[in-house]
N, C-alpha and C positions, 0 to 999 in steps of 0.2 A: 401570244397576247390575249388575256382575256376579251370575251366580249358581254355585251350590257345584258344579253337576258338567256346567257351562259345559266342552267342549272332548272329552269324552267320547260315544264315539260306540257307541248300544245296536241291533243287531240281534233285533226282537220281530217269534219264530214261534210267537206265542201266540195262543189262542180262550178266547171265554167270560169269566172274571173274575177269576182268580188271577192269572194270567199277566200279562194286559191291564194290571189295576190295577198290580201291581207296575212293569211300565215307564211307564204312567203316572206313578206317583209319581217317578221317577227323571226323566222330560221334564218333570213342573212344574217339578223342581229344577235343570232347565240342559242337561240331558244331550239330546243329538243320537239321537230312537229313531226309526228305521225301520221301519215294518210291513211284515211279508215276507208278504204273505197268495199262494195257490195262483190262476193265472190265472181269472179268474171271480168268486175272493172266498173266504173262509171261511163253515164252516157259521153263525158267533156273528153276523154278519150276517140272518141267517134267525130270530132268535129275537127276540122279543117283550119288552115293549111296543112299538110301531111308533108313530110317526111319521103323521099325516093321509097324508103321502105315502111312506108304505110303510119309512120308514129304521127301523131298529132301535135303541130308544134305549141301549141297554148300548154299545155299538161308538162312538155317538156322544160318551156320557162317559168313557169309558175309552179313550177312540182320542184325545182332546183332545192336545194340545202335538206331535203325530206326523205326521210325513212317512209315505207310504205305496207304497208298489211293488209287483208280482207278480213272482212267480217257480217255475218247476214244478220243485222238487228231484228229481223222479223221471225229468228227462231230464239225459241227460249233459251237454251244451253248460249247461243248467242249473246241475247241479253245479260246473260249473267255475267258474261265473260267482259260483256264492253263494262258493266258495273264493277269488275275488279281493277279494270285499265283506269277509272275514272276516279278511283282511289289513290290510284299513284300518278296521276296529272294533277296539271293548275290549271289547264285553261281546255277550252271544248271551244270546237267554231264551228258553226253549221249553216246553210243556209238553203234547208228545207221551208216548205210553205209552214205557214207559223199552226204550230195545233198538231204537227205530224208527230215530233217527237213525246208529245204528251198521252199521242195514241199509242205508240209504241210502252207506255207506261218509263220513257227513258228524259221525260221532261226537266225543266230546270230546277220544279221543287221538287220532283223526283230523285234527282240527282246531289241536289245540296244534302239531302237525309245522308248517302253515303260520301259526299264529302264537304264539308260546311269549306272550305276555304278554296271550292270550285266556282273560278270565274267562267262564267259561260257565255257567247257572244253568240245572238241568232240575227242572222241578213234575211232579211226577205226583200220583197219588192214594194210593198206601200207601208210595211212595220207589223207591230205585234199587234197593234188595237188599231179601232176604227172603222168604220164601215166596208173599208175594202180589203181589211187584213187577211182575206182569204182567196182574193183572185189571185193569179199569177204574172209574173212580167217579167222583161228583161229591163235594159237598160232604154232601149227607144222606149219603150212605155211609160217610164221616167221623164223622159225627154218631152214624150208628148204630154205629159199629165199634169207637168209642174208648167206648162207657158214656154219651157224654152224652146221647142222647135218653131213656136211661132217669132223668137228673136233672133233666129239664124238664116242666114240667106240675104240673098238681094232682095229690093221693094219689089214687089210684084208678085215673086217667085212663089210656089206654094212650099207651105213648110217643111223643112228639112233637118235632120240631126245630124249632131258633131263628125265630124270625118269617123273620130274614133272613139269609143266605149266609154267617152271618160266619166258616165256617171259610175258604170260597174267599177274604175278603178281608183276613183275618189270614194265611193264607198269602201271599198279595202283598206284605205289608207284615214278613214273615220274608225272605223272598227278597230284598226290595229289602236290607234289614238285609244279609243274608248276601254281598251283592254287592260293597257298600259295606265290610263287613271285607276281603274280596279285593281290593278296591282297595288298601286302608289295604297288604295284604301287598305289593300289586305296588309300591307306592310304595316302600319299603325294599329288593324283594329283586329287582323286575326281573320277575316270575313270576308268570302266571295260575297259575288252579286251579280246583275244578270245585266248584260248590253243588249240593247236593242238599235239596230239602223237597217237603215231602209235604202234603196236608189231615189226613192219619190224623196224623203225627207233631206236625200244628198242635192240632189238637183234643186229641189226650193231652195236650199241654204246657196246655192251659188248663182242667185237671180241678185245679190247685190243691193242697187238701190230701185231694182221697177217695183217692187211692192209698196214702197212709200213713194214712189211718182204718182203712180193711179189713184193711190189712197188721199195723200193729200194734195197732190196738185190736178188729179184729174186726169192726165194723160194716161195713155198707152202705147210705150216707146214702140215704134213700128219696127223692121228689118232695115239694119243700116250696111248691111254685107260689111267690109272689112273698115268702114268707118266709125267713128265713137262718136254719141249723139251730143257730147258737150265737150270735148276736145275737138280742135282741129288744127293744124290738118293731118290726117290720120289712114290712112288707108296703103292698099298697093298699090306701087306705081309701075309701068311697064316702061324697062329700057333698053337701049339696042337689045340684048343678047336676052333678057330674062326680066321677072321683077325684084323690086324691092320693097320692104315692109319700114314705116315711116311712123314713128310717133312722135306728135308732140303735144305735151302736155301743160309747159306753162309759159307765160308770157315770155321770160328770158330766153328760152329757147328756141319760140317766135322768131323772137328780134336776130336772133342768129341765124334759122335758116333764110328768112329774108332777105337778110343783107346775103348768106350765100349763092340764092339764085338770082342777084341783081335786082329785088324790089326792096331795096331798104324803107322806103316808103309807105309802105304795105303794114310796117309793124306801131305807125302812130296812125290817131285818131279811134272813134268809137268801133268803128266796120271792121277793126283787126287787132287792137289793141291788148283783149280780154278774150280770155275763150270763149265767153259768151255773146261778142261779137264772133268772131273766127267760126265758132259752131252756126249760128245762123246764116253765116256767109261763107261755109265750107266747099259748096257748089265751085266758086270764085277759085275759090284757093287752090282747089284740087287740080282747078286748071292749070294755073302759075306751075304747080310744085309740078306738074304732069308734065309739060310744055319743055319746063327745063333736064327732067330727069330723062326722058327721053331722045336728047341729043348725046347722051353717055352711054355707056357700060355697067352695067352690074358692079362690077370693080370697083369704075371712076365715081360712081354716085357712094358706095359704099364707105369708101378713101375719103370722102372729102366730107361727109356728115361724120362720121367717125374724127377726123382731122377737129370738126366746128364741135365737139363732146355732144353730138346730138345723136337719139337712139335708132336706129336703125339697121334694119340684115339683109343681106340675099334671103329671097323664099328658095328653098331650096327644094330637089328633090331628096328620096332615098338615099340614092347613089350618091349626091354631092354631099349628103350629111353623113355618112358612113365613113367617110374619110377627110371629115372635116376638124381640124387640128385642134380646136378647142374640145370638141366631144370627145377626142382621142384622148386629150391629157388628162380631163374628167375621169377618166376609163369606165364612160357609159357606153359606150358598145363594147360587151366581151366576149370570148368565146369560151363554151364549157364541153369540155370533150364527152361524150356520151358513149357508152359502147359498142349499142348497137347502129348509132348513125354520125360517128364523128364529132367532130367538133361542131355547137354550135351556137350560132353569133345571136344574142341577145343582149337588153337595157343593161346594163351595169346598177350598182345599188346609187342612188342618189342621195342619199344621208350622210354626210362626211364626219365622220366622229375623229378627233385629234386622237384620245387619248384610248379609246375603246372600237375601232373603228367595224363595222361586216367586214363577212367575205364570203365569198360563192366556193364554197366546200366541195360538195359533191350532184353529180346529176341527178336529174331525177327519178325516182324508181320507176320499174318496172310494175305492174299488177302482183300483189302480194312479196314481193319480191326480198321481206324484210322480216315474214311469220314466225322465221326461226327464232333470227334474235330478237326479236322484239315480245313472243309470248314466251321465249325461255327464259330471259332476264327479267323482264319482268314480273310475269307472271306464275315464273317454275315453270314450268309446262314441257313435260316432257315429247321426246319425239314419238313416241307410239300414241300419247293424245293426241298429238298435231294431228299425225294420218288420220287416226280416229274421226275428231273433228272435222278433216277435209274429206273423210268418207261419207259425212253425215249433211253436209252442205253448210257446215255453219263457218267454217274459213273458204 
């Protein structure tokens, strides 16, 4: 069965997990990605969790659907070679500090001279322009930079980031977006163009409505740990055996759980009526819903909101969500057999396409692992150059 970006060919000089992810997601979808890693390997290689035998498992899952090569941009014969490769791609991802590659003389208007209909997509950490285009950062410094580590956590608490990376892996999944409209351009006009995103500019975009709170109403929504400052009631609730995560968002749904925990009363008048009651009076409420879900089970509470079509789950851990029958039928946990370390269990693609759908092909390379076919086919390149080149430091 075909798939959607089947014939597309992606050049990834990416590390770590923006980057990575984003051409991952475009190889589950069909697309031909390259890893151009530095002879030796990349530092994202060296980073942890490890593997009983030493592999690093980020590179493992994020390097899934990819062919893999080296190449030392910083020699010339080098360079020449990455500009014969960037003739026969569409697409280039990189997310070096912004200004590296135009050192290198391998920049984006560098690059359009030998191929006008090169999409090129650069990740940094604050963007291409603006005062801070040239410091460096990961994804906490996103966190901290755009106000959301001060919207996370309980009152009091000093500020804290997401459990996990998700501005690195919501920028991958902006990029890949941004990639895919540059296609959709070149399809019409003939014409690459250059993407730019950032983690600072991912994490502003997902601040919601606090920029227009502070702006025109004046506030600044403080830490509501797992509560929402205009829904209620909303939070975790702990029962016999474990918690439960509880939303409720509009008054019909109100009126249902109230009448479920025996305060049907609770759902008339100004003080519960309206979210905008319920949120000023969430204190209250938290009690009620806490008071009752607390004489149950994880199970029994689950069963029974579920029963009244109101939203709610077990919090789970690792282990319960691993073998949790709905993620199973998803088939977001998969396993991908590797050679050198077995099978191993990773997200599954989250994109459901009917008619074109991914699929996890092959594991991820090893360090150059793909020179042959990759500079023979494409670029001719005979094996006595190879050696050559690999005698000279430029593979």
């Amino acid at each position: 069965m075909a798939q959607p970006l089947e014939g597309i060919r992606v050049l990834d000089l990416t590390r770590f997990i923006s980057g990575p992810h984003c051409c991952m997601l475009l190889a589950d979808m069909g697309a031909e990605v390259i890893r151009v890693e530095r002879p030796g390997g990349e530092d994202d290689r060296l980073v942890g969790p490890f593997t009983p035998n030493g592999e690093s498992m980020l590179v493992l899952i994020c390097g899934r659907n990819k062919r893999g090569i080296t190449l030392n941009l910083r020699h010339e014969e080098g360079k020449a070679v990455f500009r014969r490769l960037v003739k026969a791609s569409d697409i280039l991802v990189e997310n070096f500090a912004p200004g590296y590659m135009d050192s290198l003389g391998l920049g984006y208007e560098a690059l359009r001279s030998e191929n006008p209909r090169l999409i090129y997509a650069g990740i940094s950490a604050f963007g291409a322009t603006g005062p801070y285009r040239d410091y460096g950062g990961f994804d906490a410094m996103a966190q901290a930079l755009s106000g959301m580590m001060h919207l996370t956590g309980f009152p009091g608490d000093p500020p804290v980031k997401a459990g996990l990376p998700v501005i690195d892996y919501g920028t991958g999944v902006y990029t890949a977006l941004g990639i895919l409209l540059a296609l959709r351009h070149r399809d019409r006009t003939g014409e690459g163009q250059l993407v730019d995103t950032s983690l600072l500019d991912t994490a502003v975009s997902y601040l919601e409505t606090v920029p227009a709170e502070y702006r025109v109403l004046g506030t600044a929504r403080p830490q509501t740990g797992n509560r929402r400052p205009f829904t209620a009631p909303t939070d975790n609730y702990r029962a016999k055996d474990g918690y439960v995560a509880v939303g409720i968002a509009t008054d019909a749904a109100w009126r249902r759980l109230a009448r479920l925990v025996g305060r049907p009363e609770l759902a008339e008048g100004p003080r519960f009526a309206t979210n905008e009651g319920r949120a000023r009076n969430q204190q209250y409420l938290n009690l009620v819903v806490a008071g009752w879900v607390a004489e149950r089970t994880v199970k029994e509470v689950v069963d029974a909101l579920r029963e009244a079509r109101l939203p709610v789950a077990p919090v789970q851990t690792v282990t319960e969500m691993m073998v949790d029958p709905q993620i199973i039928a998803r088939e977001m946990i998969v396993e991908l057999d590797h050679p050198n370390t077995g099978p191993v269990p990773m997200p599954g693609i989250p994109i459901k396409l009917s008619a074109t759908p991914g699929a996890i092909r092959r594991p991820a390379p090893q360090v150059g692992q793909d020179n042959a076919q990759v500079y023979e086919t494409l670029l001719g390149l005979s094996s006595q150059e190879l050696a050559r080149l690999k005698a000279q430091g430029v593979i």
